[in-house]
Wavefront OBJ file of the C-alpha trace (Angstrom):
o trace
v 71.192 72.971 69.685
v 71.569 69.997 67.051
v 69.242 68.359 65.603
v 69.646 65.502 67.853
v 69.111 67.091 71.166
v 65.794 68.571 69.364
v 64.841 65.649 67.984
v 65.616 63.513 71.555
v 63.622 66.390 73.589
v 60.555 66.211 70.704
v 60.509 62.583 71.579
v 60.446 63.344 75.236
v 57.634 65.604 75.201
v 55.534 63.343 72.809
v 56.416 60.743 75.379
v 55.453 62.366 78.314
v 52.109 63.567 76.721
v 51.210 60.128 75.809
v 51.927 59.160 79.492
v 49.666 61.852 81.316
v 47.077 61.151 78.972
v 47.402 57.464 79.630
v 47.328 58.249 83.350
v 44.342 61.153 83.266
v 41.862 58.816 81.614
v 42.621 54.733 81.231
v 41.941 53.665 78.007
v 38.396 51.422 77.974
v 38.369 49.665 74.539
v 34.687 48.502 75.874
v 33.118 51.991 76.058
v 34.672 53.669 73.237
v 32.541 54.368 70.853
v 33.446 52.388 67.442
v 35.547 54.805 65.020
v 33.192 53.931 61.788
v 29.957 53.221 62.477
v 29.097 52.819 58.763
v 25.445 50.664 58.757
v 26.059 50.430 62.745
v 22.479 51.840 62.391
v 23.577 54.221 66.074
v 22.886 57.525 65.505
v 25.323 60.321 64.811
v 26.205 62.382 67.989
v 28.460 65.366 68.426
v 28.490 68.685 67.028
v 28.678 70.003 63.201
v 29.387 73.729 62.683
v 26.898 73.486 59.628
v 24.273 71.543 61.315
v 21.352 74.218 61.610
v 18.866 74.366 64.420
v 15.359 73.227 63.926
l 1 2 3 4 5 6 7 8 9 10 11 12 13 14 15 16 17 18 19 20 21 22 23 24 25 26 27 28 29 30 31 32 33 34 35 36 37 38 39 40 41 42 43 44 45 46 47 48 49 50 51 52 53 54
């Protein structure tokens, strides 16, 4: 293999990842939640690894 057949089939797979995540789950801009909320004053969901339980 050259580097341009692995390069063109990279591509491809990147490609057709994009597209079945495209077509699993249609992207919402309205319900995403905002990637900084810096002073947003919403409060922090999700997990932390060093978050302890009360």
């Amino acid at each position: 293999m050259t580097r341009k057949s692995t390069a063109l089939i990279a591509i491809a797979g990147l490609l057709a990842l994009i597209a079945a995540d495209l077509l699993a789950a249609p992207h919402n801009p309205y319900h995403a939640p905002p990637a900084f909320a810096l002073g947003s004053g919403q409060v922090a969901s999700g997990g932390f690894c060093g978050a302890l339980p009360d």
